[in-house]
VONUNU-38535 format. One record per residue (C-alpha): residue number from 1; residue in three letters; chain; x negated, y negated, z. Coordinates in nm, 2 decimals, decimal comma. Layout:
<nodes>
 num residuo cadena      X      Y      Z
 NUM     ALA      A      X      Y      Z
...
</nodes>
This chain:
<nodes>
 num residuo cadena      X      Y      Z
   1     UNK      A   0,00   0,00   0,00
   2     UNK      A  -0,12  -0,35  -0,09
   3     UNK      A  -0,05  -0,59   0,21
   4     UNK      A  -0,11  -0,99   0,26
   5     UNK      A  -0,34  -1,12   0,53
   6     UNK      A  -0,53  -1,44   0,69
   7     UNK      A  -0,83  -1,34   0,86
   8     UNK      A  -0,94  -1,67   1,02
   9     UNK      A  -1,19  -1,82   1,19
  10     UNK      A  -1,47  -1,59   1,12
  11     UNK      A  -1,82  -1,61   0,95
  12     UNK      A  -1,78  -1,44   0,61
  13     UNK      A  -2,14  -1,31   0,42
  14     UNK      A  -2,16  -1,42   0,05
  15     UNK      A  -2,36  -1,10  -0,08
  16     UNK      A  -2,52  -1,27  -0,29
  17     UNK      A  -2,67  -1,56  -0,14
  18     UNK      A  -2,74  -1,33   0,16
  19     UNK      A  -2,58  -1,68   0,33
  20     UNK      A  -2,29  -1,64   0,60
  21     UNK      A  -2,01  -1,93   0,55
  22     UNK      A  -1,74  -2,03   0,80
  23     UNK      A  -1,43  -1,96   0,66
  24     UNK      A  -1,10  -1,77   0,67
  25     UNK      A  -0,98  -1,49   0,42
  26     UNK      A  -0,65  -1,52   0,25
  27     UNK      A  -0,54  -1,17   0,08
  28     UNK      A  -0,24  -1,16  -0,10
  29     UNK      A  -0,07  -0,82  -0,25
  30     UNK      A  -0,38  -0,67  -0,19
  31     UNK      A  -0,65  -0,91  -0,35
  32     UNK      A  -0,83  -1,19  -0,21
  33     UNK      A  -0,64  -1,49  -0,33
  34     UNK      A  -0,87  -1,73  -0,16
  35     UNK      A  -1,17  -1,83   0,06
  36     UNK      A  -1,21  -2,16   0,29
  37     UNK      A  -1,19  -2,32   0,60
  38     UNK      A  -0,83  -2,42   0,77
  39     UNK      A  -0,65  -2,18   0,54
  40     UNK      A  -0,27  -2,19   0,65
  41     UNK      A  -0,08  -1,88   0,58
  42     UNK      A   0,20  -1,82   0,37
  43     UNK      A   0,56  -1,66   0,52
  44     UNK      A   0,52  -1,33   0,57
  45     UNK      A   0,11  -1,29   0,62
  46     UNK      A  -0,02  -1,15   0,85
  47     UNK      A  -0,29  -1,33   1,07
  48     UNK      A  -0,60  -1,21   1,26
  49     UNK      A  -0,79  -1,40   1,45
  50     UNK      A  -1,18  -1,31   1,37
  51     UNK      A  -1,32  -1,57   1,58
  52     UNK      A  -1,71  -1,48   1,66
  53     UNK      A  -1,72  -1,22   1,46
  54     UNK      A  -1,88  -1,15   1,08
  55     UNK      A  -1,64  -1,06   0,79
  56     UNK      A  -1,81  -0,82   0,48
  57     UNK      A  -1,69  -0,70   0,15
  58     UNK      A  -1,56  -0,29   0,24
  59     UNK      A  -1,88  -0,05   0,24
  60     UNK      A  -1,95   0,14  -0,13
  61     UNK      A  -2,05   0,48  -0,08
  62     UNK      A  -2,18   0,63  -0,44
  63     UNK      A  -2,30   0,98  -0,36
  64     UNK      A  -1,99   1,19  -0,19
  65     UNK      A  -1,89   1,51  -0,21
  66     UNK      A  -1,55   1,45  -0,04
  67     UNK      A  -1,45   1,86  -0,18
  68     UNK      A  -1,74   1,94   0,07
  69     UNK      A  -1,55   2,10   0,42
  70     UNK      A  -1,86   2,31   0,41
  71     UNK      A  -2,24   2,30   0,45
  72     UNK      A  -2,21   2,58   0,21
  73     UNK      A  -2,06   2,48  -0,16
  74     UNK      A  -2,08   2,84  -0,21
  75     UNK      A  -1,76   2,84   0,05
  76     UNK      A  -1,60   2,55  -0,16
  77     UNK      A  -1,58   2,77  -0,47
  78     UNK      A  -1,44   3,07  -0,28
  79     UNK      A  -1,16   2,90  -0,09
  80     UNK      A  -0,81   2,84  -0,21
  81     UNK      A  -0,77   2,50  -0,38
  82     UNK      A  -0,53   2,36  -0,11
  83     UNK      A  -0,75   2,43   0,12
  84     UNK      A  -1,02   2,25  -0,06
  85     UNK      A  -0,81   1,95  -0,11
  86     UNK      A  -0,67   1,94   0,30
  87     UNK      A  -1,02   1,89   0,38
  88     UNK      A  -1,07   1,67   0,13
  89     UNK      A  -0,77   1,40   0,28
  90     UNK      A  -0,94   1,46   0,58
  91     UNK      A  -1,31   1,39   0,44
  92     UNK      A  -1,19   1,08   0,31
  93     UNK      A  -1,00   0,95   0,63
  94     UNK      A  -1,30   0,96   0,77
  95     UNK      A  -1,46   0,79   0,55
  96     UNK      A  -1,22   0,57   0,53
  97     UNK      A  -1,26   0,51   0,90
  98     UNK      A  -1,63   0,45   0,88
  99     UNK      A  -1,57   0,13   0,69
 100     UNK      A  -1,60   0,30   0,32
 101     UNK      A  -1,34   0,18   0,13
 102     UNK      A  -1,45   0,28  -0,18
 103     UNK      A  -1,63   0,57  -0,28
 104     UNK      A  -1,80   0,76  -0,57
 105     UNK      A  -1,77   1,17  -0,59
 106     UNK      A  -2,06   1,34  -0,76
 107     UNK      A  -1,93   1,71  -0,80
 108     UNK      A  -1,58   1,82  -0,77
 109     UNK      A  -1,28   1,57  -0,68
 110     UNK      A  -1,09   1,54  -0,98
 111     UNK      A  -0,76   1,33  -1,08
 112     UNK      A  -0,59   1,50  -0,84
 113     UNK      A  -0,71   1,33  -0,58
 114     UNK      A  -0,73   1,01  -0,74
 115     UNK      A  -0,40   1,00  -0,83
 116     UNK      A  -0,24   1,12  -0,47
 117     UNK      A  -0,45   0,82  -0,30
 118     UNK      A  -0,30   0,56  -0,58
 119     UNK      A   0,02   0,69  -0,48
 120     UNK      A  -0,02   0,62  -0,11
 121     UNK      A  -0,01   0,99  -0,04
 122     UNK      A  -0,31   1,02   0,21
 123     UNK      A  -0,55   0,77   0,39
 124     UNK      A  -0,89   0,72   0,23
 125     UNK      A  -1,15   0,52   0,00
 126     UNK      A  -1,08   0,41  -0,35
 127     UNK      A  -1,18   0,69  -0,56
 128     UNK      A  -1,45   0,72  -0,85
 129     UNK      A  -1,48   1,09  -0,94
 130     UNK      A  -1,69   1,22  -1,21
 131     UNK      A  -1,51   1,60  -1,24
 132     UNK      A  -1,71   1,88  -1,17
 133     UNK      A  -2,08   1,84  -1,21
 134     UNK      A  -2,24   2,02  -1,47
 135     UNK      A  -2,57   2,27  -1,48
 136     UNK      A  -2,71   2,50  -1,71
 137     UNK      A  -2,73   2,86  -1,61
 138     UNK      A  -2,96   2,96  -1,28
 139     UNK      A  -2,95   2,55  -1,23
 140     UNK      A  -2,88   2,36  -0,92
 141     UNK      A  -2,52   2,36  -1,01
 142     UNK      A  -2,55   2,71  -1,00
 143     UNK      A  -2,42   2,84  -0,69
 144     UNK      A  -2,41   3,18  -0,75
 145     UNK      A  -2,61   3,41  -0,48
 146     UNK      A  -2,92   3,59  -0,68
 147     UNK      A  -2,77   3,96  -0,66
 148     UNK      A  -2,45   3,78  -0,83
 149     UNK      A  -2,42   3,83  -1,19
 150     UNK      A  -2,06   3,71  -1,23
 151     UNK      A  -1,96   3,34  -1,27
 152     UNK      A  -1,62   3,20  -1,11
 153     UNK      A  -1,66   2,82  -1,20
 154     UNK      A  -1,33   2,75  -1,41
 155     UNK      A  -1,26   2,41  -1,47
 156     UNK      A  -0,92   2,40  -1,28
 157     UNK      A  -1,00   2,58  -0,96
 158     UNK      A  -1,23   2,44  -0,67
 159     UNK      A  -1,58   2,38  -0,64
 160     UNK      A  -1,85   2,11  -0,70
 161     UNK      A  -1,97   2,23  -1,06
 162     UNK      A  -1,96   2,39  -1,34
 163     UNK      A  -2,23   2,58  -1,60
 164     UNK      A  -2,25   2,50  -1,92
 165     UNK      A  -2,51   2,59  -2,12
 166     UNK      A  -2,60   2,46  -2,51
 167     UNK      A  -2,59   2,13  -2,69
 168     UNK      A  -2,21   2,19  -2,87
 169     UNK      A  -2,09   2,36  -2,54
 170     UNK      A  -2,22   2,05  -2,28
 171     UNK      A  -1,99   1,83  -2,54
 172     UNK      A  -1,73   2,02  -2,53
 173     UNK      A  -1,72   2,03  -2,15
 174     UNK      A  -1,80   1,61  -2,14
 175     UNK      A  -1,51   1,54  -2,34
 176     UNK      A  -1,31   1,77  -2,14
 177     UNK      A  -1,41   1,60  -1,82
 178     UNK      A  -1,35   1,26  -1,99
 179     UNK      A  -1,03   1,36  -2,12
 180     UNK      A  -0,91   1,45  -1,72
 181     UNK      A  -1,00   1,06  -1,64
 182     UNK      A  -1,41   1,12  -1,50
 183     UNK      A  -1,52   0,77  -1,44
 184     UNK      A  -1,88   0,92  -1,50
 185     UNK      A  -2,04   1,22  -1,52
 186     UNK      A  -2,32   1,41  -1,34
 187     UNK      A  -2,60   1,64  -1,50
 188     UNK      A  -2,82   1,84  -1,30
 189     UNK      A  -3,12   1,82  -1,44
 190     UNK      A  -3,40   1,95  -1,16
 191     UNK      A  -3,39   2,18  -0,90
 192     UNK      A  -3,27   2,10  -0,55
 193     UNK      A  -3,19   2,20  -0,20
 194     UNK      A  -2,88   2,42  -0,16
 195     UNK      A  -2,90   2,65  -0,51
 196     UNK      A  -3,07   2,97  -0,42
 197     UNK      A  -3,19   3,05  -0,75
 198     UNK      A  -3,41   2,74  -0,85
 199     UNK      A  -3,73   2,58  -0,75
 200     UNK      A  -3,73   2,21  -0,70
 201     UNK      A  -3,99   2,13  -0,89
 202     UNK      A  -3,79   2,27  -1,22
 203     UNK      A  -3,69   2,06  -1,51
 204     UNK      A  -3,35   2,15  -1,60
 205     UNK      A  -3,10   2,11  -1,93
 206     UNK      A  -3,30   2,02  -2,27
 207     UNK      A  -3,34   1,70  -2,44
 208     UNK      A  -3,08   1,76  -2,68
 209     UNK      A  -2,85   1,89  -2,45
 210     UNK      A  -2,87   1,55  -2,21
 211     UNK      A  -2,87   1,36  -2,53
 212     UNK      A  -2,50   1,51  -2,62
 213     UNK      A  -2,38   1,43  -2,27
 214     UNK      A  -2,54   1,07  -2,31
 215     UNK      A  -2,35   1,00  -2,63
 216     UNK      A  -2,00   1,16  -2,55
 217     UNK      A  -2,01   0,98  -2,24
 218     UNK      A  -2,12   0,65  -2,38
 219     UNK      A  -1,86   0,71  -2,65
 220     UNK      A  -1,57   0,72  -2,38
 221     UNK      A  -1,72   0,43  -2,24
 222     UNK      A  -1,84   0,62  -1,92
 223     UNK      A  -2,18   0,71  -1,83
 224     UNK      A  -2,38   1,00  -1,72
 225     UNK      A  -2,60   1,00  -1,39
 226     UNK      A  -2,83   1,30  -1,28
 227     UNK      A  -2,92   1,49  -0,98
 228     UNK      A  -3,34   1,50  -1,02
 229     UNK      A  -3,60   1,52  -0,74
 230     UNK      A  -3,98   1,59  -0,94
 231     UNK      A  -4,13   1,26  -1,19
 232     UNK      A  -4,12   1,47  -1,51
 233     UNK      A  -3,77   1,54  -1,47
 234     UNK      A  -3,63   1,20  -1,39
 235     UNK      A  -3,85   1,08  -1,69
 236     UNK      A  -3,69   1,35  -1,90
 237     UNK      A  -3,36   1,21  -1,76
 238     UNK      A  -3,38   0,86  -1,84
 239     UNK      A  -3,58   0,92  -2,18
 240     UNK      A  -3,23   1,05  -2,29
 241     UNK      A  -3,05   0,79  -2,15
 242     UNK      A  -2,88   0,82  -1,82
 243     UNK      A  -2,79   0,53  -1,63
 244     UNK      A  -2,87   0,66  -1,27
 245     UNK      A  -3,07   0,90  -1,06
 246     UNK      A  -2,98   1,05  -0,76
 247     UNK      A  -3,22   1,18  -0,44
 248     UNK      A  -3,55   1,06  -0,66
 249     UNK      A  -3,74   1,15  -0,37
 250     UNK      A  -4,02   1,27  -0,55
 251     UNK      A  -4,09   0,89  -0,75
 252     UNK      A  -4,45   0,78  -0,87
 253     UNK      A  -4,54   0,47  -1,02
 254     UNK      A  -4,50   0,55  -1,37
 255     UNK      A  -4,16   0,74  -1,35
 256     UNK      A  -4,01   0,38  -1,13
 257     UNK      A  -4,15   0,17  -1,42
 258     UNK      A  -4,00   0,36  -1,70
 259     UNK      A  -3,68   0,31  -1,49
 260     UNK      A  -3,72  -0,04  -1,43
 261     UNK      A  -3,79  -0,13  -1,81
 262     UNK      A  -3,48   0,09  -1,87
 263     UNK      A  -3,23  -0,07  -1,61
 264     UNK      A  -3,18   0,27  -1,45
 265     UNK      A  -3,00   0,27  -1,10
 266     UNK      A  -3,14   0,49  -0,80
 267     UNK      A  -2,93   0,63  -0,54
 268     UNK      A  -3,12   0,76  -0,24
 269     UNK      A  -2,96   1,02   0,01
 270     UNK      A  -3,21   1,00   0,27
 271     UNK      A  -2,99   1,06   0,55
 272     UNK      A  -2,89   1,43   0,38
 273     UNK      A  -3,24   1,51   0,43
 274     UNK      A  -3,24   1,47   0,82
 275     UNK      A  -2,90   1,56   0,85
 276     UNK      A  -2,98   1,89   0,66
 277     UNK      A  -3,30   2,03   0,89
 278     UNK      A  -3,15   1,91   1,24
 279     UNK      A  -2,79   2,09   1,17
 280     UNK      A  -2,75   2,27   0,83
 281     UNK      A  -2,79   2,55   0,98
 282     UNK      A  -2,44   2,53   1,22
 283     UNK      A  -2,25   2,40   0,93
 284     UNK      A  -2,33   2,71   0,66
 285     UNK      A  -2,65   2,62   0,49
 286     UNK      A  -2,79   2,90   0,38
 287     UNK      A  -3,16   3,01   0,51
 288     UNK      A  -3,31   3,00   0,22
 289     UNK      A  -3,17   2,65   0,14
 290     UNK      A  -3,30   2,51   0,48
 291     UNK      A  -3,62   2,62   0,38
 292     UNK      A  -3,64   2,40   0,11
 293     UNK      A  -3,58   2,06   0,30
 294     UNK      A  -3,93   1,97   0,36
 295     UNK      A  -4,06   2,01   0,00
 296     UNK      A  -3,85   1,65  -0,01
 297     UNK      A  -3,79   1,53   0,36
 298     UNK      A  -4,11   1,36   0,40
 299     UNK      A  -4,17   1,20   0,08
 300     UNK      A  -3,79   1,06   0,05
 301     UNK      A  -3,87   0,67   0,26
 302     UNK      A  -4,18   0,63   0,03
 303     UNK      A  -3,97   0,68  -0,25
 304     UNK      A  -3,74   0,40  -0,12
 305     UNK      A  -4,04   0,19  -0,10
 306     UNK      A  -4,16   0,24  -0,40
 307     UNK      A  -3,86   0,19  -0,59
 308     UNK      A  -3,77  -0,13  -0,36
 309     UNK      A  -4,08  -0,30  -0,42
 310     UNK      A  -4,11  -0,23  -0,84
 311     UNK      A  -3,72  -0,41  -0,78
 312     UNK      A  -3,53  -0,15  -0,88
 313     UNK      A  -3,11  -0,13  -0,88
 314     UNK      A  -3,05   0,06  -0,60
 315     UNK      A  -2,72   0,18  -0,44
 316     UNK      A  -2,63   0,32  -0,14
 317     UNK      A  -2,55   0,70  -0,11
 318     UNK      A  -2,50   0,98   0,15
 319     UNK      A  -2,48   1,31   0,03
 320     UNK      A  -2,38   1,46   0,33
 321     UNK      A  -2,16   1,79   0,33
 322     UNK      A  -1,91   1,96   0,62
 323     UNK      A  -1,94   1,80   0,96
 324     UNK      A  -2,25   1,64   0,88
 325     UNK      A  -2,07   1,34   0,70
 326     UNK      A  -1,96   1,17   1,02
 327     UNK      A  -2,36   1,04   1,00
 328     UNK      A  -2,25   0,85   0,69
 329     UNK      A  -2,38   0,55   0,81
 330     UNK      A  -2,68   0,64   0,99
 331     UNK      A  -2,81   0,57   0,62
 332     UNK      A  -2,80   0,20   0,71
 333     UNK      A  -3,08   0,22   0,96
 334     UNK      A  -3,31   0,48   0,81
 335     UNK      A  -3,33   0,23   0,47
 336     UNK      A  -3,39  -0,03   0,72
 337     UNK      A  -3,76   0,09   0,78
 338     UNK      A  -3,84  -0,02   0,45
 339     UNK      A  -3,60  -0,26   0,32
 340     UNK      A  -3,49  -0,56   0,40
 341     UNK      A  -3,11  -0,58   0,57
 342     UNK      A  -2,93  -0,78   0,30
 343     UNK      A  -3,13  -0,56   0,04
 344     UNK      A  -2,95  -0,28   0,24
 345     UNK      A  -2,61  -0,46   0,21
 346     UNK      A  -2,65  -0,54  -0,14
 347     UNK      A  -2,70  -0,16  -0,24
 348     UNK      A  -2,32  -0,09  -0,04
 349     UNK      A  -2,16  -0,37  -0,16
 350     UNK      A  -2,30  -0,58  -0,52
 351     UNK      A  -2,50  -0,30  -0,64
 352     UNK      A  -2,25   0,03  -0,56
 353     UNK      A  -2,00  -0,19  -0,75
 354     UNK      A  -2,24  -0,26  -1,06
 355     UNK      A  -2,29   0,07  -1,10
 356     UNK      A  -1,95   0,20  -1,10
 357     UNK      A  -1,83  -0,07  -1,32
 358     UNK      A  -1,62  -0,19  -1,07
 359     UNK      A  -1,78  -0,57  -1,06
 360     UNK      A  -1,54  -0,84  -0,94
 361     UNK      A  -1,33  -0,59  -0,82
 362     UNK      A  -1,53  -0,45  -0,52
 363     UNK      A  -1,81  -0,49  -0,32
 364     UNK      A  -1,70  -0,91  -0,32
 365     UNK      A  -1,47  -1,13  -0,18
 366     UNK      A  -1,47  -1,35  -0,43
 367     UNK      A  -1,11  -1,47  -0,52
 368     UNK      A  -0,94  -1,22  -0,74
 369     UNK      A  -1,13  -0,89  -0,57
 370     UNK      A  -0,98  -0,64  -0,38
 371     UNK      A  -0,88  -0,73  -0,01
 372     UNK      A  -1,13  -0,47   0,10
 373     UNK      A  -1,36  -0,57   0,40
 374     UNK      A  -1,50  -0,48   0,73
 375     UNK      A  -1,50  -0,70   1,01
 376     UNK      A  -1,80  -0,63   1,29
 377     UNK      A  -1,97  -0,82   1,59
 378     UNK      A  -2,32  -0,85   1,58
 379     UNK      A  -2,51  -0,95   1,25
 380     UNK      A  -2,58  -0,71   1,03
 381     UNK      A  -2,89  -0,96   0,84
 382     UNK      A  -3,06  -0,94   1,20
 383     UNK      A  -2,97  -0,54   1,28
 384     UNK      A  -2,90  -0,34   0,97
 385     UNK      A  -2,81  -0,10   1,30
 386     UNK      A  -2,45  -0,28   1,34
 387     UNK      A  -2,35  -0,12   1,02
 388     UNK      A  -2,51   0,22   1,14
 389     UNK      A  -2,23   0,24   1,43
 390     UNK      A  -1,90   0,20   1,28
 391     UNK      A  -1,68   0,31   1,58
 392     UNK      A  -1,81  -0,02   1,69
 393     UNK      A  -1,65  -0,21   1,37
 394     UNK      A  -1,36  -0,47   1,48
 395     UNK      A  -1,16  -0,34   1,18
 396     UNK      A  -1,13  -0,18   0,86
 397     UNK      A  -0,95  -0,40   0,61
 398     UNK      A  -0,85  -0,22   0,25
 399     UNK      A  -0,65  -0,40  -0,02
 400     UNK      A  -0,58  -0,67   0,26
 401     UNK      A  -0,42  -0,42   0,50
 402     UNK      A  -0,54  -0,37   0,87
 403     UNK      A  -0,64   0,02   0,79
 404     UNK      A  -0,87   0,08   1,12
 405     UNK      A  -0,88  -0,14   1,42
 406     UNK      A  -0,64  -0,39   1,66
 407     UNK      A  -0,71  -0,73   1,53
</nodes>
């Protein structure tokens, strides 16, 4: 439901300036209608009274698997699609409640889900989905056990991915996925953590077959992003024209250039990593998976820094699975180490909303964007930390409703 809302009296951060403002808020049928001092509100609007407290534009989260009531995806392929999509409303409350009101899925939510939200059916972010992520045979979208020689990854049931292999099939299955409303699509195209049957280090789909998923995107007017971890294979990646990397925790100076001449976006998930050795374990991570954490634990905040400093476009992303995703935010505070806090802002809010070709709509409260916004005490410029603790946020605004919070 769109609502109409004052929020007065509060200091409201222009993103990008990185300057706060005095000012009050005016949302009307969902979309800020204006921003200034000594607003009066119209009949009918609801008022809060924000006094001493800093207003933002809604948090962008733009790695999620909201599918993901497991630390196993293995379990999300197995289990019966309602199921899947009960913990998926209640993945997204969550979210929701953590001051994320929008978000983008990279493996599995579908148009389903997206359409159920739009119709006021559950609680939750704004949702971007890209369809089922797609891997070539023994890939990291493979999630198949190694003694397992059948594959159960049909396009309508649950689960995060699909495999596709071959230049004519990966178009196929790209114009499928755009033709079920994808707002992007995801290619795995290294190895990675939870597929049993991979080594990180791998390179993964060939040329031609990223190129196909490039154009047929690009022809849609979508885009295609791509889970990669090793230099060779995000070079490989952006070579054929992908418009973002996720994880990238394996960077080196050469592979960030080529990414900065080519206006590629990174999305770090460094709080997965941490997330991932301390408790995968208790919430179905396989053994063998676990073991894999540290080949890209350690290395992940020098990749932030790296990237950061050669000025990347960077957005903020989680990755987190199961139970692990109340630690959303804790991603605030670990970027915090190396980059500055409005940098850290900027990557939730301006940057996420770039890259999902959402500008002007999100991520702002410019007049005419979404009445989406979080309101918090303390100041985030001076402790990226206050946006690590959201059960400490005043209130969750989304399409200028009170969604979370007593103001």
């Amino acid at each position: 439901m769109s609502g109409s809302l004052l929020v007065q009296g509060s200091e409201v951060l222009d993103v990008a300036s990185g300057e706060y403002r005095e000012a009050d808020v005016l949302c009307v049928d969902g979309r800020v209608a204006e921003v200034g001092k000594g607003l009066s509100a119209p009949e009918d609007v609801r008022v809060v009274d924000a006094r001493g407290r800093r207003v933002l534009p809604g948090l962008i989260d733009c790695h999620v698997h909201v599918l993901a009531f497991s630390g196993n995806l293995g379990e999300v392929l197995s289990a019966p699609p309602t199921y899947v999509a009960a913990g998926a409303v209640r993945n997204m409350g969550a979210m929701l409640d953590r001051g994320f009101t929008t978000v983008r899925d990279t493996g599995g939510a579908d148009y389903g889900l997206a359409r159920a939200w739009a119709h006021g059916m559950f609680r939750g972010p704004r949702l971007i989905y890209g369809g089922k992520a797609m891997s070539q045979t023994g890939g990291h979208g493979d999630k198949r056990e190694i003694e397992q020689n059948f594959v159960d990854d049909h396009p309508c049931c649950s689960g995060t991915g699909r495999v596709v292999d071959g230049v004519d099939a990966v178009r196929k299955a790209v114009r499928e996925e755009m033709r079920r409303g994808a707002h992007h699509l995801k290619l795995h195209a290294s190895g990675g953590i939870s597929s049993l049957g991979d080594e990180i280090s791998s390179t993964q789909y060939s040329m031609g077959e990223m190129r196909a998923a490039v154009e047929e995107a690009e022809a849609a007017g979508r885009y295609v992003t791509v889970h990669a971890y090793p230099p060779r294979a995000i070079a490989r990646a952006v070579e054929a024209g992908v418009r973002c990397v996720e994880h990238g925790n394996l960077l080196d100076d050469e592979t960030v250039a080529l990414m900065r001449d080519r206006g590629t976006f990174l999305v770090p998930t460094l709080v997965t990593y941490s997330a991932l050795m301390e408790e995968g374990r208790r919430h179905g991570l396989p053994q063998a998976s676990w073991e894999k954490i540290s080949e890209v634990l350690d290395s992940a905040l020098a990749a932030l820094e790296l990237a950061d400093r050669a000025g990347l476009k960077i957005a903020y992303g989680s990755d987190l699975l199961g139970g692990m995703q109340r630690r959303q935010n804790e991603e605030f505070r670990i970027r915090g180490e190396v980059q500055k806090p409005i940098d850290v802002v900027r990557a939730a809010t301006l940057n996420a909303a770039e890259l999902i070709q959402l500008e002007g709509e999100v991520g702002t409260l410019d007049p005419g964007a979404w009445g989406d916004m979080i309101v918090v005490d303390g100041d985030p410029l001076e402790d990226i930390g206050v946006l690590a603790e959201p059960s400490k946020f005043a209130a969750v605004i989304q399409r200028g409703s009170v969604v979370r919070g007593a103001l």
